[in-house]
N, C-alpha and C positions, 0 to 999 in steps of 0.2 A: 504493500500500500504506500510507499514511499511517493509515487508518481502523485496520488492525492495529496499526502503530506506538502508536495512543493508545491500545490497549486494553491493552500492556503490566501499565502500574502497576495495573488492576483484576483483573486475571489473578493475581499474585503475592498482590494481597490477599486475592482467594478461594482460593488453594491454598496457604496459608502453612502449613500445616500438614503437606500435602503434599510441599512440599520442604523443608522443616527435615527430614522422616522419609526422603525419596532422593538429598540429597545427599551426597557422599560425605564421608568424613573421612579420608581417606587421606593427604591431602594431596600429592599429587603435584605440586601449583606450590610448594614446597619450595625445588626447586633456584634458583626465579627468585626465590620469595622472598629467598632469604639475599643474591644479587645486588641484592636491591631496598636492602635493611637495612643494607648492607655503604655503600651510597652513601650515607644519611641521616644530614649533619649532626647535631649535638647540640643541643637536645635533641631526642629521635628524636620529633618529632610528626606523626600520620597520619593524611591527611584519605582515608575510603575511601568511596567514591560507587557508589552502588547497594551497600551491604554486608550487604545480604541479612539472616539473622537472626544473621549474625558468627561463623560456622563454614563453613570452621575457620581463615580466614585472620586475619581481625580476632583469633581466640583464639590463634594465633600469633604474630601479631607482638605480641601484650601480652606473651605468655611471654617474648619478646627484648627487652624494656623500652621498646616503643612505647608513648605517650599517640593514644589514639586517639578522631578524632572523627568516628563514622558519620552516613550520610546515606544516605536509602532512601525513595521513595515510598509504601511498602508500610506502614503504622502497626502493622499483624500483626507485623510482621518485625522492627521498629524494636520492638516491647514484649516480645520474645525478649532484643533485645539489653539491654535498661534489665535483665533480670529477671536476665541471665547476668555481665553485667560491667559492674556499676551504676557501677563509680568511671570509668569514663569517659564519655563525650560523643555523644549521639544524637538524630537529628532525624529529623525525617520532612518531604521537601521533595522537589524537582525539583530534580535536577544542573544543569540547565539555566542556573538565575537563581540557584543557591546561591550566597551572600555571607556570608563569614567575616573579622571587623573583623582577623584574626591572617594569617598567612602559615605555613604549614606547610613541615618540614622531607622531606615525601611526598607526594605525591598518588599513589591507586590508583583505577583504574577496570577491574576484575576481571570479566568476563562480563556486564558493565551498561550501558557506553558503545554494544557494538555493536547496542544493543535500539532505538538513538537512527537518526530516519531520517539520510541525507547530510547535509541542512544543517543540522541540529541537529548533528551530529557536527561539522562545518566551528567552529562557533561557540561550540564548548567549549572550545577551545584559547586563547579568552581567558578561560577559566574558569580553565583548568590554570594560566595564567601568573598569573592574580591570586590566586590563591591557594596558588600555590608562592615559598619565600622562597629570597632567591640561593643556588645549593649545591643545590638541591632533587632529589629525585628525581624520576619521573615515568613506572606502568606501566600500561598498560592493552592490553586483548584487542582484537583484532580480526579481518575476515574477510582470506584472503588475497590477496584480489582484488575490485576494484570490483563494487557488486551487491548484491541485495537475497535475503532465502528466508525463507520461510518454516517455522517447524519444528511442533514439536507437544508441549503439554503437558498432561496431563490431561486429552485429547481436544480445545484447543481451540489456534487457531493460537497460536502466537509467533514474531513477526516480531524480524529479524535485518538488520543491513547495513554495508556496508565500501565505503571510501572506496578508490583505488588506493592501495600503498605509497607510489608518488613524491608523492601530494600528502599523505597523511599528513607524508614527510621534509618535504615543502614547509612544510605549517602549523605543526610543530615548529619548524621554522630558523625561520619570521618569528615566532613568539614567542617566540624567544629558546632554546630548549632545541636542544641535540645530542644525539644517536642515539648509544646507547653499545653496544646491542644489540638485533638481531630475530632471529625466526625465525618462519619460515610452516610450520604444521602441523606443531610442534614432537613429534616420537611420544615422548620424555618428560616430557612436559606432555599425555597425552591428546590429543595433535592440534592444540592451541592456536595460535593465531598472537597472540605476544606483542611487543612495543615496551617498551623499556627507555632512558631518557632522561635530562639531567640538565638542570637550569639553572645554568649556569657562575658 
């Protein structure tokens, strides 16, 4: 399934429009956010990966006095963000190889990380470590159980994938971070299976 995996980042750029207009704003990761916010050191600096056109989480945590600095393949998405909340920080790149000379007080990977096949997934975790400073937080989505699927967006695939919980704990613990909290198919969170982390 790798061939879907690459189609990802072209997908969001032809329906950026699309989902800026069906995502939701209710905001229902709320309750994980404030858990996120509550752990970030001063000053509350936030690196969010895959952050979409920055609704409504990114416009959340600015309301909570996050400096935020987004990262999106998507250039569509990423020209949302510059147009909404110019006074912070937005690029357009791959999580993958992202390098930032700073060390942030959060790292988020919010419905973006599990679009990554397995071993891309495996090998972000020295992304999170290098660019989480000691004290760090660290959340991101995934499936709740090893495996791959397929979903469907605007009539065209999107591909989805999750590592087993235990080696997620695993690649955590060798980079340094502890599990502060999960949950799989969390029903107030819309179903989510969330990871919540810290670097000590």
């Amino acid at each position: 399934m790798t061939e879907e995996a690459a189609r990802i980042s072209g997908l969001y750029e032809r329906y950026a429009d699309a989902y800026d207009r069906l995502r939701g704003r209710s905001l229902f990761e709320r309750a994980w956010l404030g858990r996120f916010i509550a752990l970030l050191p001063e000053p509350r600096t936030v690196l969010d990966l895959g952050c979409g056109m920055g609704e409504p989480m990114a416009h959340y945590l600015i309301g909570q006095g996050c400096k935020m600095t987004g990262l999106d393949s998507s250039a569509a998405m990423i020209e949302r963000c510059r147009a909404r909340f110019p006074e912070h920080l937005w690029h357009v790149g791959d999580m993958r190889n992202f390098e930032q000379p700073e060390a942030f007080s959060g790292v988020l990977a919010w419905d973006s990380f599990f679009h990554l096949t397995g071993d891309d997934q495996r090998k972000m975790f020295s992304v999170f470590k290098a660019q989480a400073a000691p004290g760090a937080a660290l959340m991101f989505t995934s499936g709740p159980s090893a495996g791959e699927a397929i979903g469907e967006f605007e009539g065209e695939p999107l591909y989805h994938a999750s590592l087993d919980p235990a080696e997620y704990q695993e690649l955590l613990a060798a980079n340094g971070f502890e599990v502060l909290s999960y949950a799989a198919h969390d029903p107030e969170c819309g179903g989510h299976t969330v990871w919540l982390a810290r670097r000590p």
